[in-house]
PyMOL Python script that loads the backbone (N, CA, C, O; Angstrom):
from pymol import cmd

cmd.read_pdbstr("""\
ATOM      1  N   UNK A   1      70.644 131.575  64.857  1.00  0.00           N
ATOM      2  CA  UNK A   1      70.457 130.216  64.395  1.00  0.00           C
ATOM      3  C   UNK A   1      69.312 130.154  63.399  1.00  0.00           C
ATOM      4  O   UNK A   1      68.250 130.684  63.723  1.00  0.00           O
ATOM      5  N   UNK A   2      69.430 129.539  62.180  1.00  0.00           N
ATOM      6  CA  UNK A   2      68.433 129.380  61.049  1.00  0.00           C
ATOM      7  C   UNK A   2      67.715 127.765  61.544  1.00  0.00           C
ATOM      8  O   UNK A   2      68.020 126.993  62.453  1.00  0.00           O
ATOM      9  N   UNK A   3      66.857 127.721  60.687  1.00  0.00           N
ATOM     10  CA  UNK A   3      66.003 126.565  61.207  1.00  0.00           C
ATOM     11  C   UNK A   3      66.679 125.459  60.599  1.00  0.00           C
ATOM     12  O   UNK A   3      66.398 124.417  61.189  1.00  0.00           O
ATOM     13  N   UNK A   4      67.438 125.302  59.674  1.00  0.00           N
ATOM     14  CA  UNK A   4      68.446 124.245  59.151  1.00  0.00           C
ATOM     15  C   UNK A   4      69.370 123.925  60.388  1.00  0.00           C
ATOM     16  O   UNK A   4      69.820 122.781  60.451  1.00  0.00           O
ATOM     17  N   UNK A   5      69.663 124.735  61.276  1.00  0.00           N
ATOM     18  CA  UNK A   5      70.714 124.874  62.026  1.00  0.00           C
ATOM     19  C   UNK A   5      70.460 123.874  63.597  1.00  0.00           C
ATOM     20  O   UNK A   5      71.091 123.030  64.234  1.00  0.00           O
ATOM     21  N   UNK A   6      68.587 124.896  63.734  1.00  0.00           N
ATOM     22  CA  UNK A   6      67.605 124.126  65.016  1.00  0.00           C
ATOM     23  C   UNK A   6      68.184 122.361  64.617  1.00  0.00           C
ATOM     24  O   UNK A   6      68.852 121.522  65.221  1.00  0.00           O
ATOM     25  N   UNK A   7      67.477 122.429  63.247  1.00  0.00           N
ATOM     26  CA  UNK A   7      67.367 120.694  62.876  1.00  0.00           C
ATOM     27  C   UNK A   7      68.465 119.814  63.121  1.00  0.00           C
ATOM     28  O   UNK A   7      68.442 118.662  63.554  1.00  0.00           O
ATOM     29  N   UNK A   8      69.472 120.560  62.765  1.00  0.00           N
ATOM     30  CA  UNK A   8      70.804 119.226  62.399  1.00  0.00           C
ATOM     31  C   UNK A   8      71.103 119.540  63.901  1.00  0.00           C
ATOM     32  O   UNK A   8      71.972 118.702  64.142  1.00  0.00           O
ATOM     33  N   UNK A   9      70.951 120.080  64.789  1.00  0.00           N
ATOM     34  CA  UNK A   9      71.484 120.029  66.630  1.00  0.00           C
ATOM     35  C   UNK A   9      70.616 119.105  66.771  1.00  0.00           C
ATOM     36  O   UNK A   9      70.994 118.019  67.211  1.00  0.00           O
ATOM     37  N   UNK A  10      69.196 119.323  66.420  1.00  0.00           N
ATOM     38  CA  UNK A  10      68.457 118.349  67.169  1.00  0.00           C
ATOM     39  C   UNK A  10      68.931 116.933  67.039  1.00  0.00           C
ATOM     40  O   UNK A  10      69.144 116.211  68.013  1.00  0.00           O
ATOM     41  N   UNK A  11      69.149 116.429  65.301  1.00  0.00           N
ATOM     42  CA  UNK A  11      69.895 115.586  65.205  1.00  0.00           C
ATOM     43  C   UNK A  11      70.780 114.663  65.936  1.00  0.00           C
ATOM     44  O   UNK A  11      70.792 113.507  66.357  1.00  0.00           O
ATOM     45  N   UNK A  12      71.684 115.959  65.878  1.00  0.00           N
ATOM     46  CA  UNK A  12      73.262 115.893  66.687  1.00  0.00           C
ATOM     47  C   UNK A  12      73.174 114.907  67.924  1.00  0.00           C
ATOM     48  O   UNK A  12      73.957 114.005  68.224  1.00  0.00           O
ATOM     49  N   UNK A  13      71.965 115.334  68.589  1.00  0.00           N
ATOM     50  CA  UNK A  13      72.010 115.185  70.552  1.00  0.00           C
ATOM     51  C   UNK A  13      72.180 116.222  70.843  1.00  0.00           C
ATOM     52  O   UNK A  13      72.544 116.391  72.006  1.00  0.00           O
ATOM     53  N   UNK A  14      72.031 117.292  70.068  1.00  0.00           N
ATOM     54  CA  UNK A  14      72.692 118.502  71.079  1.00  0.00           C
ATOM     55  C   UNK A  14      71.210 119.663  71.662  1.00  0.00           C
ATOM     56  O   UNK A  14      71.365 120.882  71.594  1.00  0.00           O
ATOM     57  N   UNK A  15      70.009 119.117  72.143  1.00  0.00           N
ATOM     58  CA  UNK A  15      69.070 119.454  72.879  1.00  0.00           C
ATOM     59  C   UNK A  15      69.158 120.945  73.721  1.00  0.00           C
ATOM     60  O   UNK A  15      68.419 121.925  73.817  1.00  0.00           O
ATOM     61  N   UNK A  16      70.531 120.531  74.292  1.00  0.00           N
ATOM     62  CA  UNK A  16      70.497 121.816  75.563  1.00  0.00           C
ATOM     63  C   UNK A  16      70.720 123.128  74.421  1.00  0.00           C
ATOM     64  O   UNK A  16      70.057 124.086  74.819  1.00  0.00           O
ATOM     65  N   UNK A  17      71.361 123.409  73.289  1.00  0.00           N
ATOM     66  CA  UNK A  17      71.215 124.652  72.520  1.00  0.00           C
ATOM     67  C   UNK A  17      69.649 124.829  71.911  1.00  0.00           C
ATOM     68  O   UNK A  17      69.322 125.935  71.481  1.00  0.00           O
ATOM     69  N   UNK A  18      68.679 123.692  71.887  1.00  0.00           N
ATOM     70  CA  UNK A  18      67.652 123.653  70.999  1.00  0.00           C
ATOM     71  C   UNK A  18      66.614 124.505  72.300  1.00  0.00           C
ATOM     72  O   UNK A  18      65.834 125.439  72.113  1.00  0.00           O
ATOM     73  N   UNK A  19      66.901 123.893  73.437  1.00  0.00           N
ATOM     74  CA  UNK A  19      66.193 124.049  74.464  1.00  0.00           C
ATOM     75  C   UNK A  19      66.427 125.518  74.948  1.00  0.00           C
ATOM     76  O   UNK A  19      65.483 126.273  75.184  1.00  0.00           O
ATOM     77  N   UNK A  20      67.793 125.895  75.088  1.00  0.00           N
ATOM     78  CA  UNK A  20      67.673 127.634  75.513  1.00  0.00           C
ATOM     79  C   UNK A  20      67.486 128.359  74.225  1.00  0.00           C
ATOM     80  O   UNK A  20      67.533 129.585  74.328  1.00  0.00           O
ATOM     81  N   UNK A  21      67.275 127.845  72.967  1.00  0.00           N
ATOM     82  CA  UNK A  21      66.678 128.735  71.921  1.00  0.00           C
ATOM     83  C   UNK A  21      64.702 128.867  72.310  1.00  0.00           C
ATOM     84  O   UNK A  21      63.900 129.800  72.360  1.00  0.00           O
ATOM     85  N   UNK A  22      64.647 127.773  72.456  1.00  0.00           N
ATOM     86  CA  UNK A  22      63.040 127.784  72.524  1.00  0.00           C
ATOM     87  C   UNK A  22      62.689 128.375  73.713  1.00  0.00           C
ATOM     88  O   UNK A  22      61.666 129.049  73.595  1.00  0.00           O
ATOM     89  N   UNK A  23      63.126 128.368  74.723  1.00  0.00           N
ATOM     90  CA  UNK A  23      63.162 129.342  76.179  1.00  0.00           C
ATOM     91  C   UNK A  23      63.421 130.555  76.260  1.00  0.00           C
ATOM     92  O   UNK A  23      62.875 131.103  77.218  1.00  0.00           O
ATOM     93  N   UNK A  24      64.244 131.399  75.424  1.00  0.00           N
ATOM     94  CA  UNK A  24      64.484 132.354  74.921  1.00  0.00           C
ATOM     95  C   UNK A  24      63.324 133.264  74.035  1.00  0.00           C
ATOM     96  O   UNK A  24      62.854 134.389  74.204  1.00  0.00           O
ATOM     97  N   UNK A  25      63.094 132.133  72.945  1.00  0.00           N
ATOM     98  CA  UNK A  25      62.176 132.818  72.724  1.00  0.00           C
ATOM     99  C   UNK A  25      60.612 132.987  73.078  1.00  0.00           C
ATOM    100  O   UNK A  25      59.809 133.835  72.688  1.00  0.00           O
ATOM    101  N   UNK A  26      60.441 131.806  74.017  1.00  0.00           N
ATOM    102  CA  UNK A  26      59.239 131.951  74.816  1.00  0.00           C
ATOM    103  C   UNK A  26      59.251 133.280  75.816  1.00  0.00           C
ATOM    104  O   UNK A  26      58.304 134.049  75.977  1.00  0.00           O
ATOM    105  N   UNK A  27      60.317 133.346  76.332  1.00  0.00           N
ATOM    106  CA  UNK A  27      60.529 134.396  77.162  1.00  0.00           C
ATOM    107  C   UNK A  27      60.304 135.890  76.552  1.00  0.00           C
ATOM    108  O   UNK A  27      59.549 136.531  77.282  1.00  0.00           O
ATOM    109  N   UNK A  28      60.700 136.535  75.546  1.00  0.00           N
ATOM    110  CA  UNK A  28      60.961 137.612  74.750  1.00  0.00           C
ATOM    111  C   UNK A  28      59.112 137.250  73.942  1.00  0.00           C
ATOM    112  O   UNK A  28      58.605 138.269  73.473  1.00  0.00           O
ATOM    113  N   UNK A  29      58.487 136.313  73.850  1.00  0.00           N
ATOM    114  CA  UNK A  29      56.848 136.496  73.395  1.00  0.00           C
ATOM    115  C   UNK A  29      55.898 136.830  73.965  1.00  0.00           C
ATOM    116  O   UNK A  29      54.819 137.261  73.559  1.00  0.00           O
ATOM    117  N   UNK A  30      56.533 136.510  75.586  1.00  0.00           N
ATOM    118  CA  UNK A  30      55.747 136.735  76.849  1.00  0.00           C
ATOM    119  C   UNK A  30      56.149 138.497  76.853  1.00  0.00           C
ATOM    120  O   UNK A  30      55.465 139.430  76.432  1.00  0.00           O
ATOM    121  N   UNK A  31      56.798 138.506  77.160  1.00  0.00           N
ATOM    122  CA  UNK A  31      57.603 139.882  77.531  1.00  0.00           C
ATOM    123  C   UNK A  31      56.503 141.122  76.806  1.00  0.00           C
ATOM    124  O   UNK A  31      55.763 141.977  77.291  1.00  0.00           O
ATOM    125  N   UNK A  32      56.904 140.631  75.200  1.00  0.00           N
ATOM    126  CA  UNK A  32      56.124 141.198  74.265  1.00  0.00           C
ATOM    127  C   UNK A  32      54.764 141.458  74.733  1.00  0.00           C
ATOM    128  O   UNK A  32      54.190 142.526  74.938  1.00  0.00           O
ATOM    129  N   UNK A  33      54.334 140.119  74.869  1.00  0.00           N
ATOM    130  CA  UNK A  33      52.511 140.213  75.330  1.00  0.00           C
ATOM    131  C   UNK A  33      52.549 141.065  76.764  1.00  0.00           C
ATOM    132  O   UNK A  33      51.674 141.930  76.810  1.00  0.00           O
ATOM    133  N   UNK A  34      53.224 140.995  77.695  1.00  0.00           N
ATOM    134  CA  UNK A  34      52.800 141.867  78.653  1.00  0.00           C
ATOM    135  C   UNK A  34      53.116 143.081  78.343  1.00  0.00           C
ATOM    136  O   UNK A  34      52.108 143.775  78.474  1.00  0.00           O
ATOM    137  N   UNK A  35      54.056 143.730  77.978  1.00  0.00           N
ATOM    138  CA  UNK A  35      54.164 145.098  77.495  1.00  0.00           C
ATOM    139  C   UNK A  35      53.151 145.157  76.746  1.00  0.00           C
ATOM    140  O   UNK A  35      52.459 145.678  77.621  1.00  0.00           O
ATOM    141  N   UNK A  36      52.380 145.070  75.797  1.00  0.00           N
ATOM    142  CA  UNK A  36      51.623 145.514  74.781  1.00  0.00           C
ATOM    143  C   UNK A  36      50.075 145.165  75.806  1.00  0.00           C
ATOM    144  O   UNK A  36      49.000 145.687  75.511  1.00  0.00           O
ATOM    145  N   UNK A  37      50.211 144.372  76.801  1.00  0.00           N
ATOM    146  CA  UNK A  37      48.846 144.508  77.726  1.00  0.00           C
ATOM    147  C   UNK A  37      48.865 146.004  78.495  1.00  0.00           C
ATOM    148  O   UNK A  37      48.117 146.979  78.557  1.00  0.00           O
ATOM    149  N   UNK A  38      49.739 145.733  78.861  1.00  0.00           N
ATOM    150  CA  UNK A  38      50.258 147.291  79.862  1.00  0.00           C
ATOM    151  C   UNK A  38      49.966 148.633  79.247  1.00  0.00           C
ATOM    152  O   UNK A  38      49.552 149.625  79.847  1.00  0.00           O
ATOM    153  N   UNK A  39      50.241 148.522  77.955  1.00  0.00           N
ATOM    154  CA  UNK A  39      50.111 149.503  77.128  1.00  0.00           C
ATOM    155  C   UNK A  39      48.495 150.030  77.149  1.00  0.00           C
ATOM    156  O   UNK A  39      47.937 151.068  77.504  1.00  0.00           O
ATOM    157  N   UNK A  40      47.946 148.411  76.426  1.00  0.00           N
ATOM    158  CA  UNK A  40      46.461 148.793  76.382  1.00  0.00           C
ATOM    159  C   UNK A  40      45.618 149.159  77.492  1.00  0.00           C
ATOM    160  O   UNK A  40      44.533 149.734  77.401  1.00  0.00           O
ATOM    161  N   UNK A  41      46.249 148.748  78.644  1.00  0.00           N
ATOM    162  CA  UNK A  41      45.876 149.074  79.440  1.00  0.00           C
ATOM    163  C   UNK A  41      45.764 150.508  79.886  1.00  0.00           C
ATOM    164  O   UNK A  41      44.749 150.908  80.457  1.00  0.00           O
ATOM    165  N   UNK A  42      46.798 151.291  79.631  1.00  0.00           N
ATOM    166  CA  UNK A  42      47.122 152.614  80.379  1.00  0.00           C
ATOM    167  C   UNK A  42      46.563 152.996  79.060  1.00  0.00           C
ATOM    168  O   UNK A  42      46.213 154.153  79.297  1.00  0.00           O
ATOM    169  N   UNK A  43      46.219 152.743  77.687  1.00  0.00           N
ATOM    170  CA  UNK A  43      45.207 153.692  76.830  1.00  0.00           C
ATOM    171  C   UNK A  43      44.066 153.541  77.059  1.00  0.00           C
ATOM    172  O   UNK A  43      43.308 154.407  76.620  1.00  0.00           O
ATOM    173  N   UNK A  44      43.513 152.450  77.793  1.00  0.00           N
ATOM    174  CA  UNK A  44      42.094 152.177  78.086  1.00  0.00           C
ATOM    175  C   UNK A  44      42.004 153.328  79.511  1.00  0.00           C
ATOM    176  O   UNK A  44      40.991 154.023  79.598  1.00  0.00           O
ATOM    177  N   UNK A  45      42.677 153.411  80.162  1.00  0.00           N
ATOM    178  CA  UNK A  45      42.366 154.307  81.688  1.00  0.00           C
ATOM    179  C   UNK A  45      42.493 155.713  80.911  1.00  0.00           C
ATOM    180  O   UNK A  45      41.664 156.503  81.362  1.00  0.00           O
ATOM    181  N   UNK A  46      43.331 156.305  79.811  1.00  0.00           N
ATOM    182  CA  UNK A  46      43.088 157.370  79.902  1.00  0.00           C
ATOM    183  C   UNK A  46      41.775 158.256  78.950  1.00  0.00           C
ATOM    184  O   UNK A  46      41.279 159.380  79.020  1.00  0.00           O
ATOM    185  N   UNK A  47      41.518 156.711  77.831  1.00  0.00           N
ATOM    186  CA  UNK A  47      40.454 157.474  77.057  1.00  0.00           C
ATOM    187  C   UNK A  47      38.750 157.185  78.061  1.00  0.00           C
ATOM    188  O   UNK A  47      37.621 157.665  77.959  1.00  0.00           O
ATOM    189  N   UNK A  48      39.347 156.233  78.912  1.00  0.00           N
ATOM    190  CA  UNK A  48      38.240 156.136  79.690  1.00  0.00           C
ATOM    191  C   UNK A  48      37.952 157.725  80.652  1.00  0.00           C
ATOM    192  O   UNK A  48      36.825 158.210  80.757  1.00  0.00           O
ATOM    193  N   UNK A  49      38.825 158.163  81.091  1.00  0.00           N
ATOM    194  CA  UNK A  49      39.160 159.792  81.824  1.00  0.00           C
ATOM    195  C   UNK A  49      38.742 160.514  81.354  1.00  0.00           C
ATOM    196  O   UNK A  49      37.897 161.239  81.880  1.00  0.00           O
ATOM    197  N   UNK A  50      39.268 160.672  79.806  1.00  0.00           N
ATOM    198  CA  UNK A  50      38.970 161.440  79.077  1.00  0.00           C
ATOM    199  C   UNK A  50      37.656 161.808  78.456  1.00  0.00           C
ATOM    200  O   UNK A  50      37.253 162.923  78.124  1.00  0.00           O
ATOM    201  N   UNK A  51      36.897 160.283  78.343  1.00  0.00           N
ATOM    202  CA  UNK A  51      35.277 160.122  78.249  1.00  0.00           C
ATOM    203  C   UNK A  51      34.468 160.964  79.508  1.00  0.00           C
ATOM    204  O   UNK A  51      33.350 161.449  79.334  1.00  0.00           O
ATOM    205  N   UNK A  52      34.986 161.029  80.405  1.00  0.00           N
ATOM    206  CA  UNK A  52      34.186 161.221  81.625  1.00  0.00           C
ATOM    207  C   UNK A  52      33.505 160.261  82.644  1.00  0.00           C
ATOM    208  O   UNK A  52      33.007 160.420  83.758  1.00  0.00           O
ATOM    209  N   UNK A  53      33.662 159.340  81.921  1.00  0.00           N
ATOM    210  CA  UNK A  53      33.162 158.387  83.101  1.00  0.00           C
ATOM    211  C   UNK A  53      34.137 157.618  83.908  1.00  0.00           C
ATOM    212  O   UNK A  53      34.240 156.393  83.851  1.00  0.00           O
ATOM    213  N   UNK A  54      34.761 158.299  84.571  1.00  0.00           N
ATOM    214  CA  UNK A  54      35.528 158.150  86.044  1.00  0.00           C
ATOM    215  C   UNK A  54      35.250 158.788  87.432  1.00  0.00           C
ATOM    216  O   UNK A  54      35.905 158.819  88.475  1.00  0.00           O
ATOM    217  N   UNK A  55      34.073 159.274  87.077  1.00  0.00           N
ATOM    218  CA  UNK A  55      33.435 159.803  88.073  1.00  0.00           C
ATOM    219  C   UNK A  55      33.094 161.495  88.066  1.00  0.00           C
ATOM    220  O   UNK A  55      33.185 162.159  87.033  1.00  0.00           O
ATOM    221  N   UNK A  56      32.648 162.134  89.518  1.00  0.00           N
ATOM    222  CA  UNK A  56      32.426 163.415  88.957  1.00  0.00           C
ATOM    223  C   UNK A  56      33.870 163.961  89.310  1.00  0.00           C
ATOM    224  O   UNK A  56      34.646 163.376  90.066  1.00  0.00           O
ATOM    225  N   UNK A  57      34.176 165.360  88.555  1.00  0.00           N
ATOM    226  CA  UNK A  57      35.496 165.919  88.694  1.00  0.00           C
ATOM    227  C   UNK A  57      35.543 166.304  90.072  1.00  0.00           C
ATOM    228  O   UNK A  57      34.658 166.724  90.817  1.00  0.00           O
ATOM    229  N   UNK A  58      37.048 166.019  90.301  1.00  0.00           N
ATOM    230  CA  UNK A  58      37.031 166.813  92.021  1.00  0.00           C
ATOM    231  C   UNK A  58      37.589 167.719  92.268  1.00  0.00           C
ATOM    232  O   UNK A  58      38.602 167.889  91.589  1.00  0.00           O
ATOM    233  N   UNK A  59      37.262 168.811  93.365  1.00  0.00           N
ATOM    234  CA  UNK A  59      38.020 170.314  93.101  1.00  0.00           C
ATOM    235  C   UNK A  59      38.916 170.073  94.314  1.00  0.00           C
ATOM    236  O   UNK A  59      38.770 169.249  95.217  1.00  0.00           O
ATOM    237  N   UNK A  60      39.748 170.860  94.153  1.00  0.00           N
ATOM    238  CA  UNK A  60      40.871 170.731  95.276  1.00  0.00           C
ATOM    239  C   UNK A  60      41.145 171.657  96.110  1.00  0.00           C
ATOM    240  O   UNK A  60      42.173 171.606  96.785  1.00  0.00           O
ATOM    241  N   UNK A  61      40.629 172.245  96.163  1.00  0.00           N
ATOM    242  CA  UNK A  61      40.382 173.268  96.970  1.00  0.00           C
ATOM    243  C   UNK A  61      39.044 173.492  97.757  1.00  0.00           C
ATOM    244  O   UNK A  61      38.731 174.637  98.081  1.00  0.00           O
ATOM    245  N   UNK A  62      38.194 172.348  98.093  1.00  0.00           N
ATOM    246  CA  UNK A  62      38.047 172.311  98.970  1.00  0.00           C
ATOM    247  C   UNK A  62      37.925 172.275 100.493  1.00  0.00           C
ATOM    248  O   UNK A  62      36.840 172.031 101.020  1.00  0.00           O
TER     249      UNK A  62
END
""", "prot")
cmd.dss("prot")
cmd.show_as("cartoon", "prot")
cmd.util.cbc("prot")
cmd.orient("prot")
């Protein structure tokens, strides 16, 4: 749907297509933002590891 398209529904009365477009794409922005948190997230834990400050190393064979 082009934004000429949004307009003349809205027009129309025809809401319920305007409404699962805008829900749709609220949904798929969210989505976006949590994947790309998740992301930063798991690069923040590993350059944090990788820095060394996660504590002292542990041997396993203890």
């Amino acid at each position: 749907m082009t934004g000429d398209e949004l307009l003349y529904s809205l027009a129309r009365g025809d809401g319920a297509g305007l409404l699962h477009h805008l829900l749709v794409d609220q949904a798929i922005k969210a989505a976006l933002v949590l994947v790309a948190l998740l992301v930063l997230a798991l690069g923040m834990r590993l350059i944090w590891k990788k820095a060394g400050r996660a504590g002292p190393p542990r041997r396993d064979d203890r």
